[in-house]
mmCIF file of the N, C-alpha and C atoms, coordinates in Angstrom:
data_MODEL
# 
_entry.id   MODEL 
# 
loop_
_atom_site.group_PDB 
_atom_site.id 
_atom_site.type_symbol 
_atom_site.label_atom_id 
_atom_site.label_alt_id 
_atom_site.label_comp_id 
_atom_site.label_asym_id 
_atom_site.label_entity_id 
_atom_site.label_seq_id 
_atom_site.pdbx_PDB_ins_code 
_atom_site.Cartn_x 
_atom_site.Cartn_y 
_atom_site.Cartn_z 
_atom_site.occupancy 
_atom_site.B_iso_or_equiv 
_atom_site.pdbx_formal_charge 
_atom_site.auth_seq_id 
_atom_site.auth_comp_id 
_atom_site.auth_asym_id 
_atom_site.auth_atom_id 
_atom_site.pdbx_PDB_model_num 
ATOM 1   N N  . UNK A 1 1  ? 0.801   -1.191 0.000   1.00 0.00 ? 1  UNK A N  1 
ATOM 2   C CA . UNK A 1 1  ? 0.000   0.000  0.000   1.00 0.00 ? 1  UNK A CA 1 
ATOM 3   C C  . UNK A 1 1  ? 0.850   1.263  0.000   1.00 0.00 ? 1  UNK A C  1 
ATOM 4   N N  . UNK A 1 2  ? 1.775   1.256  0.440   1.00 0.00 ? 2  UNK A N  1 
ATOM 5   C CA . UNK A 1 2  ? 2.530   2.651  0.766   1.00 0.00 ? 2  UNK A CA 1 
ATOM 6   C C  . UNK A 1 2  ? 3.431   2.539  -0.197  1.00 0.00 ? 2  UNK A C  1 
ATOM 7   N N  . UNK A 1 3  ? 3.754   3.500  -1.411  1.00 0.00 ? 3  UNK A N  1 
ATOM 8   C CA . UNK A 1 3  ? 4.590   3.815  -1.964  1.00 0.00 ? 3  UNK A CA 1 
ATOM 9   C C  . UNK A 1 3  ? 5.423   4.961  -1.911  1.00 0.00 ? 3  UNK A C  1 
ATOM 10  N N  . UNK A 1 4  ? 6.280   5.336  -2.716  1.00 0.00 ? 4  UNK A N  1 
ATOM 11  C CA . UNK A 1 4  ? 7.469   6.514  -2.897  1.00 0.00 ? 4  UNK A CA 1 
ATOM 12  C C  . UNK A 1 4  ? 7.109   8.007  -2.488  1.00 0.00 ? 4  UNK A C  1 
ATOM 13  N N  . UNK A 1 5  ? 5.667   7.967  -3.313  1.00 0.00 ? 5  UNK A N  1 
ATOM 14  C CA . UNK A 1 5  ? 5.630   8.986  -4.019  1.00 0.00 ? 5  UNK A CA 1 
ATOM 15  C C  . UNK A 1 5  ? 4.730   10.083 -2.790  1.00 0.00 ? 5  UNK A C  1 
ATOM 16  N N  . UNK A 1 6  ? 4.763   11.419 -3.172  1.00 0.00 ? 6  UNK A N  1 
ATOM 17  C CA . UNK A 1 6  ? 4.095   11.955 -1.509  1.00 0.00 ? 6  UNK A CA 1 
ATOM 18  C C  . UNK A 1 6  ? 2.963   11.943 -1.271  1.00 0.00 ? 6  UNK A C  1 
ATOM 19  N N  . UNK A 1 7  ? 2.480   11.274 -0.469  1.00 0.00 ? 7  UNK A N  1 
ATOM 20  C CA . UNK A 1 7  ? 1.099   11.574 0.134   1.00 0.00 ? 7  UNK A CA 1 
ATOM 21  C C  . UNK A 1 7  ? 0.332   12.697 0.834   1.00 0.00 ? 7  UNK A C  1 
ATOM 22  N N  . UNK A 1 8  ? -0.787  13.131 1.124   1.00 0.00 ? 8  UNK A N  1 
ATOM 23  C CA . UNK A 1 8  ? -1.220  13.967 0.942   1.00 0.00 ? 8  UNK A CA 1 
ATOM 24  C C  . UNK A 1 8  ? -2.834  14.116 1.923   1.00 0.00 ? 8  UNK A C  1 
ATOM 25  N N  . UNK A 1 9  ? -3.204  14.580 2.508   1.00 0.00 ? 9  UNK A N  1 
ATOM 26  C CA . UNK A 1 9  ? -4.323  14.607 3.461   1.00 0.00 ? 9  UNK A CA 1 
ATOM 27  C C  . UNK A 1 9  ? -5.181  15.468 2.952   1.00 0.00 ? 9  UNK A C  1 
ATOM 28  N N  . UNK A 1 10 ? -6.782  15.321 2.321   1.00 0.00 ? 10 UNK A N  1 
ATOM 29  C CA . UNK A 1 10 ? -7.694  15.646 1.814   1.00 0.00 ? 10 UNK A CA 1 
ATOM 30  C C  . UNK A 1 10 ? -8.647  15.598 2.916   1.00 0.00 ? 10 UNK A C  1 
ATOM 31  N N  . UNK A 1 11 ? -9.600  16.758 3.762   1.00 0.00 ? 11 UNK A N  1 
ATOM 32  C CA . UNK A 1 11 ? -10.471 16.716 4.511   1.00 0.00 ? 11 UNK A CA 1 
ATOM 33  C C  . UNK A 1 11 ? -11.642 17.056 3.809   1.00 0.00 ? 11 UNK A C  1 
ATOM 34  N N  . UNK A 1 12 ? -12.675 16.097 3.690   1.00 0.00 ? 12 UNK A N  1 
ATOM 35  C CA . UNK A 1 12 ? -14.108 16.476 2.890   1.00 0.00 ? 12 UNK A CA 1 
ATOM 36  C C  . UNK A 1 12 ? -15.221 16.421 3.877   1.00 0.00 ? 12 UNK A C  1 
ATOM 37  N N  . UNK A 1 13 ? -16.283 16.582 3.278   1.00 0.00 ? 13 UNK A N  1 
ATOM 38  C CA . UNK A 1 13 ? -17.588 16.264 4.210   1.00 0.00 ? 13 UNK A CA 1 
ATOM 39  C C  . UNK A 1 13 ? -17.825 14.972 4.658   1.00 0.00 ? 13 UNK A C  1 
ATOM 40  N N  . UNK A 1 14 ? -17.482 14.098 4.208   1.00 0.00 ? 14 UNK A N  1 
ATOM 41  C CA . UNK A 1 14 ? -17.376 12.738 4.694   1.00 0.00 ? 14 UNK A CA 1 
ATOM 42  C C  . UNK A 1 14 ? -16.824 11.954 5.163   1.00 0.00 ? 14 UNK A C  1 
ATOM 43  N N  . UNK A 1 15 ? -14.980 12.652 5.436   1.00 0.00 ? 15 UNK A N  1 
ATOM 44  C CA . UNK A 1 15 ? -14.040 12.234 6.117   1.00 0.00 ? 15 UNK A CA 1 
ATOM 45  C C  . UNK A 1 15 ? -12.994 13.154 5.646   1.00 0.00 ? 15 UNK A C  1 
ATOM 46  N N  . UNK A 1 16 ? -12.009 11.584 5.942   1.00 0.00 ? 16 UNK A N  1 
ATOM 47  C CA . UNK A 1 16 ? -10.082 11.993 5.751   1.00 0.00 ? 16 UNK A CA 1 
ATOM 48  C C  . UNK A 1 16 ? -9.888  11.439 4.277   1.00 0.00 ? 16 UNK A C  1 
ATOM 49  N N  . UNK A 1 17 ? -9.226  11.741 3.501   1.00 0.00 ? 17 UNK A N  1 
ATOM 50  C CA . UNK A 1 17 ? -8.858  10.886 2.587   1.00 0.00 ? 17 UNK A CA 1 
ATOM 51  C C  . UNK A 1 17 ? -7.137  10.758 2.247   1.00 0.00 ? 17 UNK A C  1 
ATOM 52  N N  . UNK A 1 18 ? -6.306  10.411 2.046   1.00 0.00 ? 18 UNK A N  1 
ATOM 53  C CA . UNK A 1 18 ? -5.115  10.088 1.719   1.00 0.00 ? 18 UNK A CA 1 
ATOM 54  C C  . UNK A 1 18 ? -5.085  9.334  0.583   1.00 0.00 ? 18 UNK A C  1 
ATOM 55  N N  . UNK A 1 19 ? -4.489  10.759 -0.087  1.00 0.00 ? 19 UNK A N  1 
ATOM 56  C CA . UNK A 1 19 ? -4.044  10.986 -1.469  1.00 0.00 ? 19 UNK A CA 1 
ATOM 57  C C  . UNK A 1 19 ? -2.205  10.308 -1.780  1.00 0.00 ? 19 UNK A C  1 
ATOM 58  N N  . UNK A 1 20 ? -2.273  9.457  -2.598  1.00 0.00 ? 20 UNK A N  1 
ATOM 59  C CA . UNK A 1 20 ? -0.930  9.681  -3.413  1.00 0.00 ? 20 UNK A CA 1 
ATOM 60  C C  . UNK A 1 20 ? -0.457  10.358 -4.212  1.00 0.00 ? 20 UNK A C  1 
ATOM 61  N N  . UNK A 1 21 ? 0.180   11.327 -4.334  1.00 0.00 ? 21 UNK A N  1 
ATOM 62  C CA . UNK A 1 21 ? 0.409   11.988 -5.809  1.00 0.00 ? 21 UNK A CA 1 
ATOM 63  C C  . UNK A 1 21 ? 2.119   12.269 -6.230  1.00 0.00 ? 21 UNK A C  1 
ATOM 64  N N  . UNK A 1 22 ? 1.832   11.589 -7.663  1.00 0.00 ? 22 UNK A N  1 
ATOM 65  C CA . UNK A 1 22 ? 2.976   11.713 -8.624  1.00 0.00 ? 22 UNK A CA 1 
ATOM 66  C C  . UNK A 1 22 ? 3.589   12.894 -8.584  1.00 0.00 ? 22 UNK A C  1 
ATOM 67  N N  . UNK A 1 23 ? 5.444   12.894 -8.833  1.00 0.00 ? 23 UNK A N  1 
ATOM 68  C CA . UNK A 1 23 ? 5.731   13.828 -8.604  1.00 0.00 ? 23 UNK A CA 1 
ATOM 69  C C  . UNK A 1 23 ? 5.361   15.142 -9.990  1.00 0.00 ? 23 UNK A C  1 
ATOM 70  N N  . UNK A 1 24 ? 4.898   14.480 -10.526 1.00 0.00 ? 24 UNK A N  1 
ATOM 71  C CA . UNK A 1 24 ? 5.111   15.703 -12.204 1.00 0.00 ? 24 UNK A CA 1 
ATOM 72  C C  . UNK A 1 24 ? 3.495   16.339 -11.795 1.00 0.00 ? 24 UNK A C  1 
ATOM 73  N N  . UNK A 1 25 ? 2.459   15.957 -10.874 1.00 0.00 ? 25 UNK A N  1 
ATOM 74  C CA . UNK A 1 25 ? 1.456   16.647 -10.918 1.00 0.00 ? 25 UNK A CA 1 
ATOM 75  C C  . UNK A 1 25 ? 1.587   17.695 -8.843  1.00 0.00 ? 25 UNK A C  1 
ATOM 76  N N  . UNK A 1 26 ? 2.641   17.277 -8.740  1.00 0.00 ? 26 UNK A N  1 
ATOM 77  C CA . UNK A 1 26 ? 3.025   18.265 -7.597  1.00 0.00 ? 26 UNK A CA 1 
ATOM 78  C C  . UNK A 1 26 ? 3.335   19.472 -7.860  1.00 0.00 ? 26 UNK A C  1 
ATOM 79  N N  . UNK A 1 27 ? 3.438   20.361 -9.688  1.00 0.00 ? 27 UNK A N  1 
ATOM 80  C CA . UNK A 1 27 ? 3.978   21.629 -10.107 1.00 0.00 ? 27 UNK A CA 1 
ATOM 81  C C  . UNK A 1 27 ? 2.792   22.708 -9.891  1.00 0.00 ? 27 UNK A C  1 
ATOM 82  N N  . UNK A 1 28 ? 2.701   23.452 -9.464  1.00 0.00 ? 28 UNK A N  1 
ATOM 83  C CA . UNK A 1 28 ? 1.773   24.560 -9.056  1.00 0.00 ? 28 UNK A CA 1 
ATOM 84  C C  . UNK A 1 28 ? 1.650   25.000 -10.880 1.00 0.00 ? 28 UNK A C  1 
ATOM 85  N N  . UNK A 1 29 ? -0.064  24.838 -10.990 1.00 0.00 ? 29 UNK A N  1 
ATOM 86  C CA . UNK A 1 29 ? -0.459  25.337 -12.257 1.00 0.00 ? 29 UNK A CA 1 
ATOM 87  C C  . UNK A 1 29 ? -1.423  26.471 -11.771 1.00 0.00 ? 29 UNK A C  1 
ATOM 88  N N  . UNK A 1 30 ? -1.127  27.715 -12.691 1.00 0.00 ? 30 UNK A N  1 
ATOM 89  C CA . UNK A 1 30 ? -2.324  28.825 -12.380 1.00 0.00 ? 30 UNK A CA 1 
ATOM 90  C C  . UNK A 1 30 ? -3.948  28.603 -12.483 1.00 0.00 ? 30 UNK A C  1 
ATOM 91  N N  . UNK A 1 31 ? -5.036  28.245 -11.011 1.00 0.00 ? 31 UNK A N  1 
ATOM 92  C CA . UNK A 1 31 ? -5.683  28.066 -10.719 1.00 0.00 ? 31 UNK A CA 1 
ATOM 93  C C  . UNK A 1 31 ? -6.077  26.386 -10.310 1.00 0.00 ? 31 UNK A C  1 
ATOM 94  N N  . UNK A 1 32 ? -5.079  26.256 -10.011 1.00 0.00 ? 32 UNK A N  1 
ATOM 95  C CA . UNK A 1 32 ? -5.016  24.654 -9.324  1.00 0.00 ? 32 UNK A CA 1 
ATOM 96  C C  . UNK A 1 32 ? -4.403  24.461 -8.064  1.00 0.00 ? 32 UNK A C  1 
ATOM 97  N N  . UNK A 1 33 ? -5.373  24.061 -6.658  1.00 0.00 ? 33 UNK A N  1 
ATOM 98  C CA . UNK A 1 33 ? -4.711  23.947 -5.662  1.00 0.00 ? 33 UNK A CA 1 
ATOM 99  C C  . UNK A 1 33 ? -3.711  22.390 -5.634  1.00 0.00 ? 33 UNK A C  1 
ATOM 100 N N  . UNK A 1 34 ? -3.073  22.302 -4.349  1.00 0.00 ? 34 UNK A N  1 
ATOM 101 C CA . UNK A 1 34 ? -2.185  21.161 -4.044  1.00 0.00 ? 34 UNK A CA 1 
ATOM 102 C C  . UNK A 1 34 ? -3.884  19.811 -4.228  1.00 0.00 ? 34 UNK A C  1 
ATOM 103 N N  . UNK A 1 35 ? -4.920  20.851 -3.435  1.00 0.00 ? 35 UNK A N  1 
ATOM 104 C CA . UNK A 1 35 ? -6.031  19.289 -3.031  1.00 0.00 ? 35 UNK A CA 1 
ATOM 105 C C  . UNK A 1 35 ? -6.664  19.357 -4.176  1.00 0.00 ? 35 UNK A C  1 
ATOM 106 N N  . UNK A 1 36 ? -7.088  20.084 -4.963  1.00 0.00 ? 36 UNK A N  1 
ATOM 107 C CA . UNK A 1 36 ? -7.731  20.060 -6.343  1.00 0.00 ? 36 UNK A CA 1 
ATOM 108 C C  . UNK A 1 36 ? -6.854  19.121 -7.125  1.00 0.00 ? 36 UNK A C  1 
ATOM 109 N N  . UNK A 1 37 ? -5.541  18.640 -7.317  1.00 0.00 ? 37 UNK A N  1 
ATOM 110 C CA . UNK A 1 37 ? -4.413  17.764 -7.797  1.00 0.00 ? 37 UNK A CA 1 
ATOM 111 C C  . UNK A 1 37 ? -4.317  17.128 -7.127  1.00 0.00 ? 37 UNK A C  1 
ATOM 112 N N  . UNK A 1 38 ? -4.556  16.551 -5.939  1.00 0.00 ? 38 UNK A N  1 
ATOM 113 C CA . UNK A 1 38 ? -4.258  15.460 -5.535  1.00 0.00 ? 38 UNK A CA 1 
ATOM 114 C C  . UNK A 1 38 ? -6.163  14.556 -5.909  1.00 0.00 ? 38 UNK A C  1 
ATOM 115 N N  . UNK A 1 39 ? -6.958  15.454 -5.621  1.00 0.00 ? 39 UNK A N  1 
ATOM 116 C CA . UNK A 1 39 ? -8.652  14.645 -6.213  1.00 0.00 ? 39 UNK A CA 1 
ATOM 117 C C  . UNK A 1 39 ? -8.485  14.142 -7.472  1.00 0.00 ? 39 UNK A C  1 
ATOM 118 N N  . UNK A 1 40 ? -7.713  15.128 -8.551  1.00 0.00 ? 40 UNK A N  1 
ATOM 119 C CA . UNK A 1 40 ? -8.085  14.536 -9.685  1.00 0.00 ? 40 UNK A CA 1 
ATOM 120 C C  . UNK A 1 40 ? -7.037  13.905 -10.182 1.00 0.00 ? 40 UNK A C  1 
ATOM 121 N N  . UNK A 1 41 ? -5.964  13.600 -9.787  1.00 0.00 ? 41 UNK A N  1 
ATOM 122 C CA . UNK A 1 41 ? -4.632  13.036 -10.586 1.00 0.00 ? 41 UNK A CA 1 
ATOM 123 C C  . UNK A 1 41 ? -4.123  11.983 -9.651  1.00 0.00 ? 41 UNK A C  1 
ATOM 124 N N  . UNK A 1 42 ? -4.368  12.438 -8.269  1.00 0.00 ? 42 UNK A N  1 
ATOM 125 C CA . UNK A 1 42 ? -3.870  11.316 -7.252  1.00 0.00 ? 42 UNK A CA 1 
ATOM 126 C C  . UNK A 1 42 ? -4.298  9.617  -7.135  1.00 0.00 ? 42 UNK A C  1 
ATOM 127 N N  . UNK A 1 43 ? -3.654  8.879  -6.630  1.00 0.00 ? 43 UNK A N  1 
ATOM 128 C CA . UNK A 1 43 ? -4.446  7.697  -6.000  1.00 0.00 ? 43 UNK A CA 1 
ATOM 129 C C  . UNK A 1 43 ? -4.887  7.587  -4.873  1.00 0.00 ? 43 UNK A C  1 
ATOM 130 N N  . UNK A 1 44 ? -6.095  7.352  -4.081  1.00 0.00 ? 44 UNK A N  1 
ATOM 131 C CA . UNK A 1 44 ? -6.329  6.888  -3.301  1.00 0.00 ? 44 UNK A CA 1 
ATOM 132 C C  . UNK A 1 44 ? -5.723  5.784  -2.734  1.00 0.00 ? 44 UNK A C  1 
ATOM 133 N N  . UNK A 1 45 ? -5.421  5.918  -1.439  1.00 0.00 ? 45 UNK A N  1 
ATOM 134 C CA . UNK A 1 45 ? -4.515  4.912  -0.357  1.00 0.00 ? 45 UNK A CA 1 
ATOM 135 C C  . UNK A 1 45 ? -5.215  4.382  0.850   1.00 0.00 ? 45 UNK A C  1 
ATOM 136 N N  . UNK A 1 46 ? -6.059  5.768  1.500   1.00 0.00 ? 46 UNK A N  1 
ATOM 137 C CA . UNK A 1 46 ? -7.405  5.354  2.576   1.00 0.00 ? 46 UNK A CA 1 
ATOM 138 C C  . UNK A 1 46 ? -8.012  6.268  3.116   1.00 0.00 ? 46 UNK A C  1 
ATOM 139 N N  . UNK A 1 47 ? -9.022  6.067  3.633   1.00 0.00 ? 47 UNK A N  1 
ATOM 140 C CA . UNK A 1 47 ? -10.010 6.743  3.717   1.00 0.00 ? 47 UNK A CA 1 
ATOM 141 C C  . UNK A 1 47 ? -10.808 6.893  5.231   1.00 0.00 ? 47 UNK A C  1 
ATOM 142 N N  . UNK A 1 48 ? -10.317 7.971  5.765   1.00 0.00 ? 48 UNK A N  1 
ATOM 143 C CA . UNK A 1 48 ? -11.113 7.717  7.438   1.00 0.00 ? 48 UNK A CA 1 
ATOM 144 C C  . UNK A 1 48 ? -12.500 8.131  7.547   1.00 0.00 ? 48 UNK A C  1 
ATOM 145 N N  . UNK A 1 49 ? -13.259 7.231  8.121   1.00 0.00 ? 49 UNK A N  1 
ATOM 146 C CA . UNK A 1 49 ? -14.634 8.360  8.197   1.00 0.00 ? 49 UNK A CA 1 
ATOM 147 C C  . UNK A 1 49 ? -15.024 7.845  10.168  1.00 0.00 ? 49 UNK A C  1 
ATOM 148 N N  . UNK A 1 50 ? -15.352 8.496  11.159  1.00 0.00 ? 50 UNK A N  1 
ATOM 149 C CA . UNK A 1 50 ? -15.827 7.990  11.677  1.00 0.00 ? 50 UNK A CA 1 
ATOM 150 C C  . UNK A 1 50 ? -14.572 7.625  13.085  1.00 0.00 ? 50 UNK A C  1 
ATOM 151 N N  . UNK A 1 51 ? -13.454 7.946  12.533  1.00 0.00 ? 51 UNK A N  1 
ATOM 152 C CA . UNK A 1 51 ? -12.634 8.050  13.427  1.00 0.00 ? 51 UNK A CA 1 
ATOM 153 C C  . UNK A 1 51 ? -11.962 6.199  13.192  1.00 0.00 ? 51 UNK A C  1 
ATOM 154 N N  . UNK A 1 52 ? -12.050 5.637  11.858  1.00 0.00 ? 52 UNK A N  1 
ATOM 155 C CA . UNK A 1 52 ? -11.864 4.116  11.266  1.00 0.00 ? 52 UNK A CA 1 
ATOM 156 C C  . UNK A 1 52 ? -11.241 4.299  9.852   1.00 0.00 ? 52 UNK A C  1 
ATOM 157 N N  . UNK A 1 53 ? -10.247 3.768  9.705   1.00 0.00 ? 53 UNK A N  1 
ATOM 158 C CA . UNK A 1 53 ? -9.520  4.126  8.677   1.00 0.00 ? 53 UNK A CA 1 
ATOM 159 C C  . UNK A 1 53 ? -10.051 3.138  7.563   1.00 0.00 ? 53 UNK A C  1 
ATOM 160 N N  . UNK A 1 54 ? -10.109 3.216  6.624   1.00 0.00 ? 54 UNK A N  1 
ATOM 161 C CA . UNK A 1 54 ? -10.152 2.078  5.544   1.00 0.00 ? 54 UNK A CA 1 
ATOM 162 C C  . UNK A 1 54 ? -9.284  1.967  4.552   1.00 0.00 ? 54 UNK A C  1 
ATOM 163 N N  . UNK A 1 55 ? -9.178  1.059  3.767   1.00 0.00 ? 55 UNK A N  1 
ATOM 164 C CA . UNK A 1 55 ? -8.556  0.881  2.545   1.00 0.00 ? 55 UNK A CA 1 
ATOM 165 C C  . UNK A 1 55 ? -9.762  1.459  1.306   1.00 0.00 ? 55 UNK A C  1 
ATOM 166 N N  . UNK A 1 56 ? -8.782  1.710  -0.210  1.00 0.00 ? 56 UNK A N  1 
ATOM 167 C CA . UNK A 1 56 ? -10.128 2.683  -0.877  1.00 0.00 ? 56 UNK A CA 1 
ATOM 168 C C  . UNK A 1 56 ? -11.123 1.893  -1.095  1.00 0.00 ? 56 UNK A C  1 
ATOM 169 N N  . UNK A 1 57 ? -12.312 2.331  -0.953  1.00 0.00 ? 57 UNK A N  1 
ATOM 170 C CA . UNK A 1 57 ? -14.022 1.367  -1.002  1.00 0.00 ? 57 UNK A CA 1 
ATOM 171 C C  . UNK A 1 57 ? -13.818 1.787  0.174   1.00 0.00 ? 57 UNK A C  1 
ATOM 172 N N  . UNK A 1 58 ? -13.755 1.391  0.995   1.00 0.00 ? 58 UNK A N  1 
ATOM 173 C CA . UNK A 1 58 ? -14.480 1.826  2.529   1.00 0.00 ? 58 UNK A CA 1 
ATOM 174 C C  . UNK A 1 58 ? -14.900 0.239  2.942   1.00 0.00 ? 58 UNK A C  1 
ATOM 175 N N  . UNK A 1 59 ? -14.119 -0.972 2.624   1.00 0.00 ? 59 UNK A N  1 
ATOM 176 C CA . UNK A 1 59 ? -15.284 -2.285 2.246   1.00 0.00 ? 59 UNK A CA 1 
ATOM 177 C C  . UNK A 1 59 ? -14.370 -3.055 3.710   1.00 0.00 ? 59 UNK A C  1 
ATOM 178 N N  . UNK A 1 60 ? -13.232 -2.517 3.506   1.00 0.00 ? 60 UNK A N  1 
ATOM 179 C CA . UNK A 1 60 ? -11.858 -3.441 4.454   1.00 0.00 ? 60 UNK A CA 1 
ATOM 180 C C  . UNK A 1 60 ? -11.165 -1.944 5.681   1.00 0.00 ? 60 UNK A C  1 
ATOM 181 N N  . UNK A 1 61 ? -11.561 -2.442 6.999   1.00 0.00 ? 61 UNK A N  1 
ATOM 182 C CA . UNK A 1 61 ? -10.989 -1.383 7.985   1.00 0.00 ? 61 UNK A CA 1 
ATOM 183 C C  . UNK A 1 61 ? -9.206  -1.617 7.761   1.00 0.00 ? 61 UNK A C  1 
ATOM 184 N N  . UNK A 1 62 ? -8.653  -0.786 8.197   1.00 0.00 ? 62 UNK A N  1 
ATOM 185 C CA . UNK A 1 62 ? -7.087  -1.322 8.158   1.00 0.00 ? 62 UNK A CA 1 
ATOM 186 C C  . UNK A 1 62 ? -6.908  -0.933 9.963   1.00 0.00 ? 62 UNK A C  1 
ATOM 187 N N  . UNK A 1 63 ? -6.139  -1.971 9.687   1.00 0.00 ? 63 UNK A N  1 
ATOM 188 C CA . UNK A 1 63 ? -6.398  -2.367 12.074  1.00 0.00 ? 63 UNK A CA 1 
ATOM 189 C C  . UNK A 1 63 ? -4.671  -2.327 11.786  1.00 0.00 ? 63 UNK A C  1 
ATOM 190 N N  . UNK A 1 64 ? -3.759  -2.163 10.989  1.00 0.00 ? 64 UNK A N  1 
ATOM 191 C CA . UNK A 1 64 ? -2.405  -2.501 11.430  1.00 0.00 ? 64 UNK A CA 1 
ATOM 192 C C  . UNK A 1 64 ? -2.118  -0.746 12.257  1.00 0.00 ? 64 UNK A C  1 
ATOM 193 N N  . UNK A 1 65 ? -1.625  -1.137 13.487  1.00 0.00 ? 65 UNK A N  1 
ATOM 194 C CA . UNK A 1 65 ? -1.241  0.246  14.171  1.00 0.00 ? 65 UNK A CA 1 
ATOM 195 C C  . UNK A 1 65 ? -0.413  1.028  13.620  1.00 0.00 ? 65 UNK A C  1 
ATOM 196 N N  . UNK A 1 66 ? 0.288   0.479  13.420  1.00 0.00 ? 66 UNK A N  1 
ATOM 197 C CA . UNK A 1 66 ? 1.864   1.050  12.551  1.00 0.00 ? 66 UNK A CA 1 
ATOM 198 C C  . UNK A 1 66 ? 1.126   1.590  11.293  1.00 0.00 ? 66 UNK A C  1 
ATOM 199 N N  . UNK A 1 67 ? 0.361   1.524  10.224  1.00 0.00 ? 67 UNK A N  1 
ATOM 200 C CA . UNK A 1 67 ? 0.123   1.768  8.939   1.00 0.00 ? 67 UNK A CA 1 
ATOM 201 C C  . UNK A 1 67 ? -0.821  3.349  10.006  1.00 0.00 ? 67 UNK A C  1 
ATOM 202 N N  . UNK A 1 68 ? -1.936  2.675  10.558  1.00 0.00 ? 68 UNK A N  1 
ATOM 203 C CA . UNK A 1 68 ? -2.553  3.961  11.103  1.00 0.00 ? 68 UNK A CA 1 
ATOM 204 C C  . UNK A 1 68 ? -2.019  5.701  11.701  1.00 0.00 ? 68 UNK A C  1 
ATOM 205 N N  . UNK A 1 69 ? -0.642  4.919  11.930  1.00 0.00 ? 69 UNK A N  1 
ATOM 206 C CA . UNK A 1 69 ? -0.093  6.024  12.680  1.00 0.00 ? 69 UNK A CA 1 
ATOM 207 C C  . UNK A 1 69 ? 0.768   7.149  11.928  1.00 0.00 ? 69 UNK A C  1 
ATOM 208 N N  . UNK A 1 70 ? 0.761   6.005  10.359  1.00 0.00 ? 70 UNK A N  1 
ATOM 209 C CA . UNK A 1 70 ? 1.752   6.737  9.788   1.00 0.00 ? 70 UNK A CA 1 
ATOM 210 C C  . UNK A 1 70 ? 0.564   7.589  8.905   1.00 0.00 ? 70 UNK A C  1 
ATOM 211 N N  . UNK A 1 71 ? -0.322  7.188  8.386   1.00 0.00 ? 71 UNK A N  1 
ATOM 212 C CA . UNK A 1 71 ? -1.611  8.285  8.414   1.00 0.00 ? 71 UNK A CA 1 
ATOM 213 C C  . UNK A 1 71 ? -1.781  9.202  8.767   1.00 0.00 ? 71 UNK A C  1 
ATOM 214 N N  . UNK A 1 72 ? -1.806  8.742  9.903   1.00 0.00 ? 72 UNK A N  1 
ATOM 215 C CA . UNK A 1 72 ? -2.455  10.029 10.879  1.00 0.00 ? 72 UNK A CA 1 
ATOM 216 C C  . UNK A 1 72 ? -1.401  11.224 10.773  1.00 0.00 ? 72 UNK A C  1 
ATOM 217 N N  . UNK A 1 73 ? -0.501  10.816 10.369  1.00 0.00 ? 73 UNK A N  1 
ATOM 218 C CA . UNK A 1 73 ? 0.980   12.125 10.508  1.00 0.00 ? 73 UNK A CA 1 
ATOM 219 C C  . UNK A 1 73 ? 0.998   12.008 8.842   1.00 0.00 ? 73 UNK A C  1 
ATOM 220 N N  . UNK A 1 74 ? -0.040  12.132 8.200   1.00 0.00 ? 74 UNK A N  1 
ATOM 221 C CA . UNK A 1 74 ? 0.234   12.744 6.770   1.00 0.00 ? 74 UNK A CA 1 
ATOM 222 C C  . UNK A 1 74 ? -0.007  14.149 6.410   1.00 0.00 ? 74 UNK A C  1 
ATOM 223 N N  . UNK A 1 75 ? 0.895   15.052 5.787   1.00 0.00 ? 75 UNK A N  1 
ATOM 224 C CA . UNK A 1 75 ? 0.316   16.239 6.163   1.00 0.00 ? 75 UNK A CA 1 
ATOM 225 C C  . UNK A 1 75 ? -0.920  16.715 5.067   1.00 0.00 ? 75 UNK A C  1 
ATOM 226 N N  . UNK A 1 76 ? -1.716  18.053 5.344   1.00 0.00 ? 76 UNK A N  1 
ATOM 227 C CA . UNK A 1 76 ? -2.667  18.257 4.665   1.00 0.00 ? 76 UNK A CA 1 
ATOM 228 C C  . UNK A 1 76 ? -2.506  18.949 3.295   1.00 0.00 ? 76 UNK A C  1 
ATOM 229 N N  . UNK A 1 77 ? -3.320  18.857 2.628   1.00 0.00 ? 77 UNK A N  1 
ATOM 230 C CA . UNK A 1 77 ? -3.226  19.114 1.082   1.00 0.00 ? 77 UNK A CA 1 
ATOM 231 C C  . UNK A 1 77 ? -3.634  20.818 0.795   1.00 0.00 ? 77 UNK A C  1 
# 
């Protein structure tokens, strides 16, 4: 699940989300935020709602502590 590339913390109405994003769509384009590029170009990695992290779907909780923690210290977009 965790790759290279930087991740990224998306807060919506429905939760947390953690974004992956490539480095060539990390370049500041005129009228594009960091979280507007990470929604549309990024991958999804997981998804908190509820204070429960998931994998993307929302279908599988992820219970490993270590993966959670490193989440939780992703910074925001």
């Amino acid at each position: 699940m965790i790759r290279n590339d930087p991740m990224f913390l998306v807060h919506t109405d429905h939760g947390r989300i953690v974004y992956s994003l490539t480095p060539q769509h990390l370049i500041d384009r005129p009228g594009s935020t960091l979280r507007d590029r990470c929604v549309c170009y990024g991958e999804q990695m997981a998804v908190c709602n509820a204070n429960q992290w998931y994998r993307p779907g929302m279908r599988e909780p992820i219970t490993d502590k270590r993966l959670i923690a490193l989440l939780e210290r992703v910074s925001d977009a």
